[in-house]
C-alpha positions as CSV (number, residue, x, y, z in Angstrom):
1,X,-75.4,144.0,-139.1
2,X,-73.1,141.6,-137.3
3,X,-74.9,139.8,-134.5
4,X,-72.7,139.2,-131.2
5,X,-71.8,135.7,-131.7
6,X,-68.0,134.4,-131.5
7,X,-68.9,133.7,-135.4
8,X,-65.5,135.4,-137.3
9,X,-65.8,138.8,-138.9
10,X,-64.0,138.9,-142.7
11,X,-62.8,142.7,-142.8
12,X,-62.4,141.8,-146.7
13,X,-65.6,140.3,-147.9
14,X,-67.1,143.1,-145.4
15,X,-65.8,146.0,-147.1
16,X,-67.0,144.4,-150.4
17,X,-70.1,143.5,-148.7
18,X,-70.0,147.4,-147.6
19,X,-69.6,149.0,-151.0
20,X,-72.1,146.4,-153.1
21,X,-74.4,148.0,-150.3
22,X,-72.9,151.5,-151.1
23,X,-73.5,150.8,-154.9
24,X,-77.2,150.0,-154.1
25,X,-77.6,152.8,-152.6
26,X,-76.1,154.8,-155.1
27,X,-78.0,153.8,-157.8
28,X,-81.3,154.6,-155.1
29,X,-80.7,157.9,-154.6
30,X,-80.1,158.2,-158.8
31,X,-83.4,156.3,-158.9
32,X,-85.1,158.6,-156.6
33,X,-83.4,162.1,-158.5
34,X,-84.7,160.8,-162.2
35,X,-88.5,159.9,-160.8
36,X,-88.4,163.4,-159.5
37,X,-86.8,164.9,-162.5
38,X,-88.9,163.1,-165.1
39,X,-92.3,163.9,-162.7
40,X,-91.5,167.7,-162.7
41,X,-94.9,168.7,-164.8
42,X,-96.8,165.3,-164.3
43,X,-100.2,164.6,-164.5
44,X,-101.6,163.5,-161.0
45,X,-102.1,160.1,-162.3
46,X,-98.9,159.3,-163.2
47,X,-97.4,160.4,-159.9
48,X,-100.0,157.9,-157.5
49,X,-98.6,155.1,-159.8
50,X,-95.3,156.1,-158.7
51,X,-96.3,156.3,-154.9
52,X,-98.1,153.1,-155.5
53,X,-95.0,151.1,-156.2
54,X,-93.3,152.5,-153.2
55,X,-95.8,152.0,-151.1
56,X,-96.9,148.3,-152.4
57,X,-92.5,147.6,-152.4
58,X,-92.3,148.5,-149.1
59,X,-95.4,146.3,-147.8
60,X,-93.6,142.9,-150.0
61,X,-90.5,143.8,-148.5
62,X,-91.7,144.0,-145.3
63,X,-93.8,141.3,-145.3
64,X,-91.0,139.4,-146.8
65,X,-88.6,139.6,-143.7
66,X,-91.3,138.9,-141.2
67,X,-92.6,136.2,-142.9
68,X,-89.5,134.2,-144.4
69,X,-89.2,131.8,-141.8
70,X,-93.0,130.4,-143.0
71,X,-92.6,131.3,-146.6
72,X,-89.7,129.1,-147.0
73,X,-91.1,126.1,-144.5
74,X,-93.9,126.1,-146.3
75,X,-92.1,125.8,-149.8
76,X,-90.0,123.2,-149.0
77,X,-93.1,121.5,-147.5
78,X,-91.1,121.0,-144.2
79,X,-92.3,120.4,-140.6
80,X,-91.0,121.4,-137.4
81,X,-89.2,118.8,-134.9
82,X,-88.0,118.4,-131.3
83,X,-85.6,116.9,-129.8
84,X,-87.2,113.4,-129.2
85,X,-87.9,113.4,-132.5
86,X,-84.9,114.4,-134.2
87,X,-82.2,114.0,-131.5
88,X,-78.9,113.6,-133.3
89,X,-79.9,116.8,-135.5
90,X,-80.8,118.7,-132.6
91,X,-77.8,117.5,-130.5
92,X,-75.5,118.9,-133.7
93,X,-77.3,122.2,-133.7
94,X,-77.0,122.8,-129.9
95,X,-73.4,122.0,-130.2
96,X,-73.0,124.7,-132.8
97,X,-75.3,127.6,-131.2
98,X,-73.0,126.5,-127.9
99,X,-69.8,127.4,-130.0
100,X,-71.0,130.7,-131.5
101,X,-73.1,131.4,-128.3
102,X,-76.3,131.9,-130.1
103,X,-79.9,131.3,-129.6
104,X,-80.9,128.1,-130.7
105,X,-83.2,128.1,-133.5
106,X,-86.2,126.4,-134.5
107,X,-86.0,123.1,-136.1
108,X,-87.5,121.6,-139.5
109,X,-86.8,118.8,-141.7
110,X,-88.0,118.8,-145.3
111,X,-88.9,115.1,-146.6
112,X,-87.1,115.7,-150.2
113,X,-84.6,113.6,-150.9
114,X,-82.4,116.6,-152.7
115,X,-79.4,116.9,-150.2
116,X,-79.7,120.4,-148.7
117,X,-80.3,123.1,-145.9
118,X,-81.2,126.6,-145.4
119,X,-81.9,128.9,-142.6
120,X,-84.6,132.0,-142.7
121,X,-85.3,134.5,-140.0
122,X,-85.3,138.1,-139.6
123,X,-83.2,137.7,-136.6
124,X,-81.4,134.8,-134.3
125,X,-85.1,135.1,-132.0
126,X,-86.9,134.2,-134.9
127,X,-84.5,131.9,-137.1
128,X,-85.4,128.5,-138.5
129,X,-83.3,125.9,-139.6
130,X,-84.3,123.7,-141.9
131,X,-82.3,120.2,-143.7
132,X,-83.9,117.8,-145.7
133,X,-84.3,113.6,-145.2
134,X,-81.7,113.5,-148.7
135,X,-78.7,115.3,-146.6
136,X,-79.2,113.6,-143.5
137,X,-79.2,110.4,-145.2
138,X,-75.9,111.7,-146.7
139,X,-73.4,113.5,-144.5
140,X,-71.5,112.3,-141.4
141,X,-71.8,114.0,-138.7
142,X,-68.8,116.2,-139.2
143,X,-69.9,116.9,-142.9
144,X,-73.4,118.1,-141.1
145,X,-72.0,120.2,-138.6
146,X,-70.5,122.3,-141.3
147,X,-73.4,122.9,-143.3
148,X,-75.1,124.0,-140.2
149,X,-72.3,126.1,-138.8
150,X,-72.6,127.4,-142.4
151,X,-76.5,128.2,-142.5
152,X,-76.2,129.6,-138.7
153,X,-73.9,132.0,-139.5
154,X,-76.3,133.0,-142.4
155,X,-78.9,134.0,-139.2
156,X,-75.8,135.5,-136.8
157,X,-74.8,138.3,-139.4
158,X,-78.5,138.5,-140.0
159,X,-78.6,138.1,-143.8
160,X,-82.5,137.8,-144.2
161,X,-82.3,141.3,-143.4
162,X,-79.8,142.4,-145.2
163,X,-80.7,141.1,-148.4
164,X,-84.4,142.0,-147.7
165,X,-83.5,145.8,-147.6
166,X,-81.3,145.4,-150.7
167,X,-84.0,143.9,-152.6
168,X,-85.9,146.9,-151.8
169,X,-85.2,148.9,-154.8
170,X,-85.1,146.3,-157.2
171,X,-89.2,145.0,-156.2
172,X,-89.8,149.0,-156.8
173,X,-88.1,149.6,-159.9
174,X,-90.1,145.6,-160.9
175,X,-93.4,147.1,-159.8
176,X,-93.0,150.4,-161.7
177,X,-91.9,148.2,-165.2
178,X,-95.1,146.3,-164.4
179,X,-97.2,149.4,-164.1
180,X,-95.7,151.6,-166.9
181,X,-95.9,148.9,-169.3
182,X,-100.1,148.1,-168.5
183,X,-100.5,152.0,-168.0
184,X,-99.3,152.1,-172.0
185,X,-100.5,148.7,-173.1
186,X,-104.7,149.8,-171.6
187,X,-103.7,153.5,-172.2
188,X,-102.0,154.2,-174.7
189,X,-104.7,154.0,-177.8
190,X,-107.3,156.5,-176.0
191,X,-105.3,159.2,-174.9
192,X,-106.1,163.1,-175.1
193,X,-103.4,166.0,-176.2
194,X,-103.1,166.7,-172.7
195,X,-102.7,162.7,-171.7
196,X,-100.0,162.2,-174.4
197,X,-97.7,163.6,-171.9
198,X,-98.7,161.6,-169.6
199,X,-98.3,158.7,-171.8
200,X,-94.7,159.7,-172.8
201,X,-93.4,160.0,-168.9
202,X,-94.7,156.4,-167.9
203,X,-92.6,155.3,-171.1
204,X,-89.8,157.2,-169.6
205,X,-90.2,155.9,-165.9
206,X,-90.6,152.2,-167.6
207,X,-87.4,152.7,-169.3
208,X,-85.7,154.3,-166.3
209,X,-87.1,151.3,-163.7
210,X,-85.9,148.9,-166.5
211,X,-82.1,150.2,-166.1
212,X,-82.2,150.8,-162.6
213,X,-83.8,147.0,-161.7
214,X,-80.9,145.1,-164.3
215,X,-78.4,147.0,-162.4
216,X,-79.6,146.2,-158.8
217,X,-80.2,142.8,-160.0
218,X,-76.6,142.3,-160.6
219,X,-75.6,143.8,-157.7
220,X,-77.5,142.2,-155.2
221,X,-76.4,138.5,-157.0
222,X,-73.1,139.8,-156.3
223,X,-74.0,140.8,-152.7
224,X,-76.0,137.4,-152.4
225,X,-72.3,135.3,-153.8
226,X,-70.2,137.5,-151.4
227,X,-72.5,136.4,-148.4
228,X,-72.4,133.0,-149.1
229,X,-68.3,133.1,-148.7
230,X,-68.7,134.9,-145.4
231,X,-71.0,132.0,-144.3
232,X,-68.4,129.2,-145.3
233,X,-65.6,131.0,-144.1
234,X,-67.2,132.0,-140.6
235,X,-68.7,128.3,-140.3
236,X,-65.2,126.8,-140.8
237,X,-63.3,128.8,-138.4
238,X,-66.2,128.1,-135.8
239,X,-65.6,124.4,-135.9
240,X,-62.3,124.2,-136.9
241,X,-62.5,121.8,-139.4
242,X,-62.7,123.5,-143.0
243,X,-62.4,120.0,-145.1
244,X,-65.6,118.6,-143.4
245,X,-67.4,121.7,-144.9
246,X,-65.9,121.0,-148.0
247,X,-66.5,117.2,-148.4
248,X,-70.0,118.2,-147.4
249,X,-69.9,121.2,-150.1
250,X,-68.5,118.4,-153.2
251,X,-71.2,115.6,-151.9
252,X,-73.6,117.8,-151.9
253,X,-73.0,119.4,-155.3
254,X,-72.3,116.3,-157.0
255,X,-75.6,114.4,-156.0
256,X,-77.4,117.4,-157.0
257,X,-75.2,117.1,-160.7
258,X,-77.3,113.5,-160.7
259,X,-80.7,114.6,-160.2
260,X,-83.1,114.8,-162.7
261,X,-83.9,118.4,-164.0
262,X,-87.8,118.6,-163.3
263,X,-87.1,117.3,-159.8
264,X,-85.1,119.7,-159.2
265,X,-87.3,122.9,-160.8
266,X,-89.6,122.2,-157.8
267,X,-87.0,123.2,-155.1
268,X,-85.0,126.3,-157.5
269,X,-87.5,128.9,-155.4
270,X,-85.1,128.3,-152.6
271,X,-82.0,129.0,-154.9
272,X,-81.4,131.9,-152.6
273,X,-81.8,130.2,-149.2
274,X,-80.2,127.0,-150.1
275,X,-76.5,125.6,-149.1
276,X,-75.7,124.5,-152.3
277,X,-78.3,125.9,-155.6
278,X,-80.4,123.5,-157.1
279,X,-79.5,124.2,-160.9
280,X,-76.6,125.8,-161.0
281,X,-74.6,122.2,-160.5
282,X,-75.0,121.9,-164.5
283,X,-74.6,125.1,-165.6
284,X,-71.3,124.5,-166.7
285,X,-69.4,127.3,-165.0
286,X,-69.6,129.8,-167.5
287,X,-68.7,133.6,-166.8
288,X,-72.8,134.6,-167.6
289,X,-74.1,131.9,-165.6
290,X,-72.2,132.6,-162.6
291,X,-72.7,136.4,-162.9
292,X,-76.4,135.6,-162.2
293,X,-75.8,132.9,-159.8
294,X,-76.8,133.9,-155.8
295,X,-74.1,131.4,-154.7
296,X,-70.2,131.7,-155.8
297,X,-69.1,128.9,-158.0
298,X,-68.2,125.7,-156.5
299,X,-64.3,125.9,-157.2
300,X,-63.9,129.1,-155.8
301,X,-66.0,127.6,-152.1
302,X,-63.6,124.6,-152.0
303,X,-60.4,127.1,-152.8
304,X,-61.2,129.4,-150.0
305,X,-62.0,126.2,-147.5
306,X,-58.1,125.1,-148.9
307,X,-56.9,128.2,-147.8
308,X,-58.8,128.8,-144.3
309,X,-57.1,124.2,-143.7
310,X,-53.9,125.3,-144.7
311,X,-54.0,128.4,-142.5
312,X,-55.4,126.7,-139.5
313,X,-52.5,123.7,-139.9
314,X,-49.5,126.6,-139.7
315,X,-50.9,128.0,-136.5
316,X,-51.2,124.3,-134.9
């Protein structure tokens, strides 16, 4: 899923990458055997519940890659710029998509002052970038460049995509909890001898989907953590200058420590899209949190940044 771009490949974080994908997978195909094995005798009703959620997963999921780009614009409440509008931000972004010898994307600013970026698209042709008024007001140019390096590499090695296809199961096994449970909950007083069964493999499903969706939850936070290291270690090495991206990574962080909660709630639907996580700056680091978190703890970002600095110095 690498797109041809002089963006660095991570042979490590892409075979963990590989077999989080692998485990998906996996745990699909087990999905897909117990459905089957639980639907064996099934009333017909039961079954078109369970086509249902495949069929209304795939149309999110779908829908979801092709329309990220104005499903997250229109979130953040952003709006798209040019060049005569915004020319040191564009002049920073065609310096980067020079570098990795990428398309250049679309442009957007988001007036919040909460210091951050993201960038959505299903592919480099249809990418947007969006930064908000708080990080430009922030970061130097150098600082800035890293971020975006960062959040273009996100659209090179086409992560929209990737995460949009391991999501899959998890909105199916989601849809099929949400039907089981209102399938017992409207149905489950009224049933005949012959519906009982019925009622007693849509517990079964629900219980199944239940299992499968906590599982692929944590796997695709761990995919979602793992991808977000490839992007600051591939944005580093493409401008050469590691401790820009971390400055930007601990200014970032620590403004975001210092703004009010509820302000903050308003931008957490873009956790996932973001360069830095809105509420995760005060979670306190714990092992829970950060197994739930989409981005890797801060600590571990600024060691691998301190790594990729000192390795770059030695071959100077």
């Amino acid at each position: 899923m690498v797109a041809r771009t002089r963006y660095a490949p991570d042979r490590g974080l892409t075979a963990r990458m590989t077999a989080t994908m692998f485990l998906l997978g996996l745990v699909f195909v087990i999905f897909v055997a117990a459905i089957v094995f639980i639907l064996g005798a099934v009333h017909a009703s039961t079954g078109i519940i369970v086509l249902a959620a495949v069929v209304l997963g795939g149309g999110i999921a779908i829908g979801s890659l092709f329309f990220s780009d104005k499903i997250a614009l229109s979130t953040a409440g952003a709006v798209e710029v040019t060049p005569q509008q915004a020319p040191e931000l564009h002049g920073v972004v065609d310096r980067i998509c020079a570098l990795a010898d990428m398309p250049k994307p679309r442009i957007a600013i988001s007036p919040t002052d909460i210091p951050n970026a993201f960038a959505t698209g299903r592919n480099s042709e249809h990418a947007v970038l969006c930064v908000t008024q708080g990080l430009l007001r922030r970061l130097d140019r150098e600082e800035l460049e890293g971020v975006i390096s960062h959040e273009l590499s996100h659209v090179a090695h086409k992560d929209v995509m990737v995460m949009t296809i391991a999501s899959f199961l998890a909105i199916i096994a989601g849809l099929l909890i949400r039907f089981s449970f209102y399938g017992e909950l409207f149905g489950g007083g009224r049933r005949s001898s012959n519906d009982q069964n019925s009622g007693l493999i849509l517990l079964a499903i629900l219980g199944v989907s239940i299992v499968v969706y906590a599982i692929s939850f944590l796997l695709i936070r761990l995919l979602s953590r793992y991808r977000e290291l490839a992007a600051d270690r591939s944005g580093a090495l493409l401008t050469g200058q590691p401790s820009a991206l971390a400055s930007a990574l601990q200014k970032v962080s620590g403004t975001i420590a210092r703004i009010p909660t509820k302000d903050l709630r308003e931008a957490q639907p873009l956790n996932a899209f973001f360069f830095v996580p809105a509420l995760s700056a005060r979670d306190g680091g714990t092992a829970i949190a950060n197994l739930f978190s989409t981005h890797p703890p801060l600590e571990k970002r600024l060691a691998q940044l301190a790594k990729i600095s000192k390795q770059l110095g030695q071959q100077q």
